[in-house]
C-alpha positions as CSV (number, residue, x, y, z in Angstrom):
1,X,-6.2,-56.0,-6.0
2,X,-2.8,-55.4,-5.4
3,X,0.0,-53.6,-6.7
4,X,3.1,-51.6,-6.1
5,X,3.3,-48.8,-3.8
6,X,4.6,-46.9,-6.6
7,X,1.9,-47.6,-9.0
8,X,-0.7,-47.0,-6.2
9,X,1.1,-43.5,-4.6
10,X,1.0,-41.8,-8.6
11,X,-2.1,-42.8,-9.0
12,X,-3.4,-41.8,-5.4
13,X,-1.6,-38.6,-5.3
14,X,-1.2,-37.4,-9.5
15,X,-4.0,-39.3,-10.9
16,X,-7.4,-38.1,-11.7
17,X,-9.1,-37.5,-8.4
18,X,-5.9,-37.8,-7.0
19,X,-5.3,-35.7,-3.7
20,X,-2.6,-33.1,-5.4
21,X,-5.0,-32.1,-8.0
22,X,-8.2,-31.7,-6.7
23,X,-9.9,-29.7,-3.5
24,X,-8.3,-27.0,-1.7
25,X,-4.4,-27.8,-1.9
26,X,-2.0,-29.0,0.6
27,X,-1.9,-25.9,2.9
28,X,-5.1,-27.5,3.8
29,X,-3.8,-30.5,4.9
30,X,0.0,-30.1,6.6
31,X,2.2,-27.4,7.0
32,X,5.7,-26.7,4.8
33,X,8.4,-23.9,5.4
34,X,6.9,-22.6,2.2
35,X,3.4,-22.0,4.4
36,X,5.7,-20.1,6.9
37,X,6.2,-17.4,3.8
38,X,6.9,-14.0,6.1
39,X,9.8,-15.7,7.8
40,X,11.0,-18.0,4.6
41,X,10.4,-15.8,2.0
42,X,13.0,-12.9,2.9
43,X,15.6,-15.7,3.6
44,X,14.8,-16.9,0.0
45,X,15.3,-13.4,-1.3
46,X,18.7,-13.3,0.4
47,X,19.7,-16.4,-1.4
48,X,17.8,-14.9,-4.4
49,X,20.1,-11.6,-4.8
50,X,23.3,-13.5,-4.1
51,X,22.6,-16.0,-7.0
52,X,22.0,-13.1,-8.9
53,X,25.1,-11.1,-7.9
54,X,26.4,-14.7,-8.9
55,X,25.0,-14.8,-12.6
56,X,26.2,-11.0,-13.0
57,X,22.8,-9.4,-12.8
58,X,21.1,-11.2,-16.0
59,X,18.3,-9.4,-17.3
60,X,15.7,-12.2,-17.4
61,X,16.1,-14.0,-13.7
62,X,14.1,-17.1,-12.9
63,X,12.7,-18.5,-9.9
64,X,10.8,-21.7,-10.8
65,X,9.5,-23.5,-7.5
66,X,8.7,-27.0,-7.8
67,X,5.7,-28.2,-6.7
68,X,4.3,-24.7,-5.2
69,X,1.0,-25.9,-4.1
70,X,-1.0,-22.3,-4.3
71,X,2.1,-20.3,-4.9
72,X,2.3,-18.5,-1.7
73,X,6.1,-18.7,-1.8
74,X,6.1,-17.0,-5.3
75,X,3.6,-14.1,-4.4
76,X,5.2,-13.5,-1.3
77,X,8.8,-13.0,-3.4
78,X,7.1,-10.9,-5.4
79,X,6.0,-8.4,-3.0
80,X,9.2,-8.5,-1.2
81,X,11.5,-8.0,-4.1
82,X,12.8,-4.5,-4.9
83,X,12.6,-2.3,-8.4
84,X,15.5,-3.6,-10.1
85,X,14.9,-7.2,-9.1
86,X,11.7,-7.4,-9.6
87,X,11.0,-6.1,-13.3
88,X,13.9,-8.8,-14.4
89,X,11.9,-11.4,-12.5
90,X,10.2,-14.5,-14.0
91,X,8.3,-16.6,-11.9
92,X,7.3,-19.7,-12.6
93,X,5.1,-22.1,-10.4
94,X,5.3,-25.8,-11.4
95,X,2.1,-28.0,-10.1
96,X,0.0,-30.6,-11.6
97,X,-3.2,-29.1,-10.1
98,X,-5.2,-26.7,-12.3
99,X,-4.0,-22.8,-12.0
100,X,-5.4,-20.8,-9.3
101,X,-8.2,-17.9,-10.3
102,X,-6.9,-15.2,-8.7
103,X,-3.2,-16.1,-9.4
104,X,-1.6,-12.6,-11.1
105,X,-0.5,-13.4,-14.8
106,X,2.7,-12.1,-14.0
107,X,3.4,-15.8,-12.4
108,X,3.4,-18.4,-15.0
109,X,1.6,-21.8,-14.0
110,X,2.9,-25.0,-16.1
111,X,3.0,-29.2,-15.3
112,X,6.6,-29.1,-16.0
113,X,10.2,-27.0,-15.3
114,X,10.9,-24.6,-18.1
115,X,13.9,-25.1,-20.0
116,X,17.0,-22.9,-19.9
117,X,16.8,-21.6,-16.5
118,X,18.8,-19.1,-15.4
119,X,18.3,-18.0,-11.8
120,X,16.7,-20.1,-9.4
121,X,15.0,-23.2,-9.0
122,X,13.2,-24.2,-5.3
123,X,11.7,-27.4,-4.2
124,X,10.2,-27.3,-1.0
125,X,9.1,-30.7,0.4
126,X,8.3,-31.8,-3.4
127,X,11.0,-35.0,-3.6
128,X,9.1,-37.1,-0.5
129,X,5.7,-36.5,-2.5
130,X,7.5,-38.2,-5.5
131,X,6.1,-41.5,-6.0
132,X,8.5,-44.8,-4.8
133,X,8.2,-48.4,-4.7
134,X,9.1,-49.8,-1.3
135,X,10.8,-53.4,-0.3
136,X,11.0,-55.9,2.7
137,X,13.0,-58.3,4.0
138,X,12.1,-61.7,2.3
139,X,13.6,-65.5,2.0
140,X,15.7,-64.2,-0.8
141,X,16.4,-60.9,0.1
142,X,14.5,-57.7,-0.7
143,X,10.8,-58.3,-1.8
144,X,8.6,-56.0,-3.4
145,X,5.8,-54.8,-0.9
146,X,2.5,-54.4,-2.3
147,X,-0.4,-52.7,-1.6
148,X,-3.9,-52.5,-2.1
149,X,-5.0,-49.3,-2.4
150,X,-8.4,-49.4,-1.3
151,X,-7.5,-50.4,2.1
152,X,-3.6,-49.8,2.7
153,X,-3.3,-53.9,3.4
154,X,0.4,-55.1,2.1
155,X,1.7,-58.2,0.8
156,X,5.1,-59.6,-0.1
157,X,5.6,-59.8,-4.2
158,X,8.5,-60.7,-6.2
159,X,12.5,-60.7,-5.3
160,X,13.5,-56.9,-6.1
161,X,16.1,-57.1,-9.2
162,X,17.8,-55.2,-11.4
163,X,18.5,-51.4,-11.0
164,X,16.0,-51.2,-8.0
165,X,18.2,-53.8,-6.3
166,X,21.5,-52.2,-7.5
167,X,20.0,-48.8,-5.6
168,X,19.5,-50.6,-2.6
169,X,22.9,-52.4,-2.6
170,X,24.5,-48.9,-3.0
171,X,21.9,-46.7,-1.2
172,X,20.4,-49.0,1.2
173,X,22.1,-51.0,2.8
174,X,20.2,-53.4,5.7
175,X,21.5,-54.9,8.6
176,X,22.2,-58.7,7.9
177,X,19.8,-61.1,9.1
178,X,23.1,-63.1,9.9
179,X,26.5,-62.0,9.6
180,X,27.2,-65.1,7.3
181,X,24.5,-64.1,5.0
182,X,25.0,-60.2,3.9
183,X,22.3,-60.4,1.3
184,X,19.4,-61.2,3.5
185,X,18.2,-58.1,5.4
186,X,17.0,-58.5,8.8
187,X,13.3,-59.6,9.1
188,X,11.0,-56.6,9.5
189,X,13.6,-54.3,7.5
190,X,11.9,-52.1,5.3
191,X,13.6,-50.1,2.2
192,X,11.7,-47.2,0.5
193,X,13.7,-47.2,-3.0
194,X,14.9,-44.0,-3.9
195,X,15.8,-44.1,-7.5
196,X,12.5,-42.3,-8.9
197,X,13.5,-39.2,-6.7
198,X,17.1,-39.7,-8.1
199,X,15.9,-38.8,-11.5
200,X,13.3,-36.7,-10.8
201,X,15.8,-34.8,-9.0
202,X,18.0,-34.6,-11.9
203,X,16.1,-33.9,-14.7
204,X,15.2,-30.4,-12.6
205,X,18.7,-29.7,-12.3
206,X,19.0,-30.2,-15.8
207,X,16.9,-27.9,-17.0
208,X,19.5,-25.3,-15.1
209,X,21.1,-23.5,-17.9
210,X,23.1,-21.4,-15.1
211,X,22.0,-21.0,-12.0
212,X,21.0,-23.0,-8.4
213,X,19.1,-25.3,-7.8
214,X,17.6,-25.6,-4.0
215,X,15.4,-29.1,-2.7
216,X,14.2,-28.3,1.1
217,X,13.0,-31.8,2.6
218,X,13.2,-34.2,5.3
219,X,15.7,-37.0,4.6
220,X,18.5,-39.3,5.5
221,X,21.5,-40.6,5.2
222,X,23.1,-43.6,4.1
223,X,24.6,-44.5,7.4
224,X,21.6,-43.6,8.8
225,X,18.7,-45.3,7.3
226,X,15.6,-46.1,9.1
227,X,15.1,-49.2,9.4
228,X,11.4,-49.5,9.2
229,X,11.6,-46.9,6.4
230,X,9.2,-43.5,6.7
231,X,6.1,-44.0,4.8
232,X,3.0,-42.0,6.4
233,X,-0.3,-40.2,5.2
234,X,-1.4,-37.2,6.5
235,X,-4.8,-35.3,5.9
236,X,-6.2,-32.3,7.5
237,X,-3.1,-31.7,10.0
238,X,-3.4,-35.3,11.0
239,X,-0.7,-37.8,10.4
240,X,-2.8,-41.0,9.1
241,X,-1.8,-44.5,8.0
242,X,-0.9,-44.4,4.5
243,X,-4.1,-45.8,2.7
244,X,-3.5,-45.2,-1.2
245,X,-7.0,-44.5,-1.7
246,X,-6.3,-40.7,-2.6
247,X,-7.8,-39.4,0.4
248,X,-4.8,-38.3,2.0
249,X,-0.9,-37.1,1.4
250,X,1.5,-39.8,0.8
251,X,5.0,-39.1,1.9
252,X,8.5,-40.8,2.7
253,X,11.5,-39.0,3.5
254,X,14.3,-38.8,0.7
255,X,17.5,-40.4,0.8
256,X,19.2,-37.1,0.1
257,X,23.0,-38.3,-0.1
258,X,21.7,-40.0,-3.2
259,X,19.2,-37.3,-4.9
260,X,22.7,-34.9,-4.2
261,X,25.2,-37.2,-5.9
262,X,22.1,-37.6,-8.9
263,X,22.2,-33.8,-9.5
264,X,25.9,-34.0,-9.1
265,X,26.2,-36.1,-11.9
266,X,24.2,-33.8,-14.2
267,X,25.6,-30.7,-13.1
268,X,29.4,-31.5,-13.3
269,X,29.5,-29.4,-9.8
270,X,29.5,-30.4,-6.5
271,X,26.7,-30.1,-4.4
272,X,26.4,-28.5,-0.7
273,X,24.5,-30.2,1.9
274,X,23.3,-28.4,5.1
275,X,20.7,-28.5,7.7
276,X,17.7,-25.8,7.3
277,X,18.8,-24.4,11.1
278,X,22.5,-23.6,9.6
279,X,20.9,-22.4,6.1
280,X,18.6,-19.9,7.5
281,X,21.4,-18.5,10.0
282,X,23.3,-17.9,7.3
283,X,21.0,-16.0,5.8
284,X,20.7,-13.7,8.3
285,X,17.6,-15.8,10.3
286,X,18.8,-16.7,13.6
287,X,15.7,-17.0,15.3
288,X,17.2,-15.5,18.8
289,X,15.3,-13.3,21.2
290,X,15.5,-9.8,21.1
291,X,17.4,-8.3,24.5
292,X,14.5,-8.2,27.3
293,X,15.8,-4.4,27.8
294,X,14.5,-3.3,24.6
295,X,10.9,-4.5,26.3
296,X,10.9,-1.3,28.9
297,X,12.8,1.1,25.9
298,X,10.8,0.1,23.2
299,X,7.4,-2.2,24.3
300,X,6.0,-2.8,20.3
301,X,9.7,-3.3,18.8
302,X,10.1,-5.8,21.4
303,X,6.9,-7.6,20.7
304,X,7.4,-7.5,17.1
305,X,10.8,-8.6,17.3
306,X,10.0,-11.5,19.8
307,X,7.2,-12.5,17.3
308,X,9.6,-12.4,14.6
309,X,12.1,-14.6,16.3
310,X,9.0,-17.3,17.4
311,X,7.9,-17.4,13.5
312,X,12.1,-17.9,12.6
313,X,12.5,-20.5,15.9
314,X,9.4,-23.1,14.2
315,X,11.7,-23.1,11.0
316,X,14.9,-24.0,12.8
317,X,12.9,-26.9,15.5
318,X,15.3,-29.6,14.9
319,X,12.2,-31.6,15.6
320,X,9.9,-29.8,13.2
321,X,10.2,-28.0,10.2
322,X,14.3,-27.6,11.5
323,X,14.5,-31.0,10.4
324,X,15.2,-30.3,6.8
325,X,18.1,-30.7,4.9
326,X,18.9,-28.4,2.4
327,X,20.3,-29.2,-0.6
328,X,22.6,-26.9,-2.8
329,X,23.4,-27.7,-6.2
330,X,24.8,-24.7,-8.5
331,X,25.3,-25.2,-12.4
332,X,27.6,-22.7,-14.0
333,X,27.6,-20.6,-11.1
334,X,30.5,-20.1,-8.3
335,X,28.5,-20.7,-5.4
336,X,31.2,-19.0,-3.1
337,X,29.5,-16.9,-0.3
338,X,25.7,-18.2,-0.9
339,X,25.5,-19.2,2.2
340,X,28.0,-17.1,4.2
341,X,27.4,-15.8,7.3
342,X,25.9,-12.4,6.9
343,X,28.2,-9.8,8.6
């Protein structure tokens, strides 16, 4: 039985049984800059106290974090955070899996964004989990690809119409099979359609009441597309095929140029776009190793500052967790000096 890779990635990742809410979470299974909390989360606090500085001190201040898996990024802003910040703090973690038992009750666990945020709200590697329906080149242009989710086997389904195919027009555009015929991608071209991330996306950023909103993921660019598209599975630190059986993660990297100009839309501010390398440098994470002479002056500073830069260094791997983009969209706030260089 077939059906849409959509369809089959809710039901294999959401749905009951589903890998994101059941066993023992996704640090089990791959590693996100949230995992890496005693390097990320003192960046995040950076970011944290400006957007607060930002919002004039408010005496509630939120931090909601999007798909936070166990909430290790949460607990570890919690103990980081000083006095004043952290008795105006409310942390929420947003997951569809149940609550964890020895979670404090100081962090709220909900399936949903609150409303009326004001503060911070983090998404770390949650768009590329968020379901999409994917399309290949066909005799009349994009077809839907479908799946059957017991064995990962694809077939080619109906012409893609409608909004999907006005996203792909804008968003996704494939090389021409010939340069007579525009309309026809290229045979083999594969499109992973976007517009579920697009409103996922922004309905987050609209539940913003003043604030910033933050996605951390791998993506792409419009003029950079890949061409075979990025759908993989990975389970247990292994990158698998992607069978839609619920037995593994299920991920595709976001077209980000077009989850920014979504949340653009809704905030009625622009957005700011920046690798995670140049983010986490300007938050005063530069990864670089600490002067050799401070080995012979000061042997354990040296190690512990050389171990500090190696744990900063897998966050800024262009080829690993570097990779990311990170995307900056404020809401009522002047985002000036957010990410400034810290002096």
């Amino acid at each position: 039985m077939s059906m849409t890779w959509r369809a089959a990635m809710e039901r294999a990742l959401y749905g009951p049984g589903g890998f994101f809410v059941t066993g023992p979470g996704p640090a089990a299974h791959f590693r996100t800059s949230a995992h890496v909390t005693d390097t990320l989360a003192p960046v995040v606090l950076r970011l944290l106290t400006r957007v607060d500085a930002a919002l004039g001190h408010p005496q509630r201040l939120d931090v909601v974090d999007i798909g936070a898996g166990q909430a290790e990024l949460l607990l570890a802003l919690a103990g980081l955070a000083p006095e004043d910040l952290s008795r105006r703090l409310r942390l929420t973690a947003v997951e569809l899996s149940p609550r964890p038992g020895s979670l404090p009750a100081s962090i709220e666990w909900r399936d949903r964004p609150p409303a009326g945020v004001v503060g911070l709200l983090i998404a770390t590697e949650w768009l590329d989990n968020v379901p999409l329906d994917l399309a290949g080149a066909g005799p009349a242009g994009w077809h839907e690809v479908r799946v059957d989710p017991s064995t990962g086997t694809e077939s080619t389904g109906a012409p893609v119409t409608g909004p999907d195919l006005d996203w792909l027009t804008r968003w996704w555009p494939a090389p021409p099979a010939e340069p007579a015929r525009p309309a026809v991608p290229a045979p083999g071209a594969r499109a992973e359609i976007g517009r579920p991330r697009d409103s996922a996306w922004a309905e987050a950023v609209g539940t913003i009441s003043r604030g910033l909103a933050l996605a951390v993921d791998y993506g792409h660019l419009r003029a950079d597309r890949p061409t075979g598209g990025t759908l993989t599975g990975f389970r247990a630190g292994r990158q698998v095929p992607p069978v839609p059986d619920g037995s593994c993660d299920l991920t595709a990297h976001v077209a980000i140029d077009s989850v920014a100009t979504a949340g653009e839309a809704v905030a009625g501010m622009p957005y700011t776009l920046v690798g995670q390398r140049a983010a986490m440098r300007a938050l005063g994470a530069d990864g670089s190793r600490p002067p050799l002479a401070l080995a012979s002056t000061d042997p354990a500073g040296y190690v512990r500052a050389l171990a500090a830069a190696s744990r900063v260094a897998e966050l800024t791997e262009p080829a690993g967790l570097g990779g990311h983009w990170w995307l900056l969209q404020p809401v009522g706030l002047d985002p000036t000096g957010l990410l400034s260089e810290p002096r």
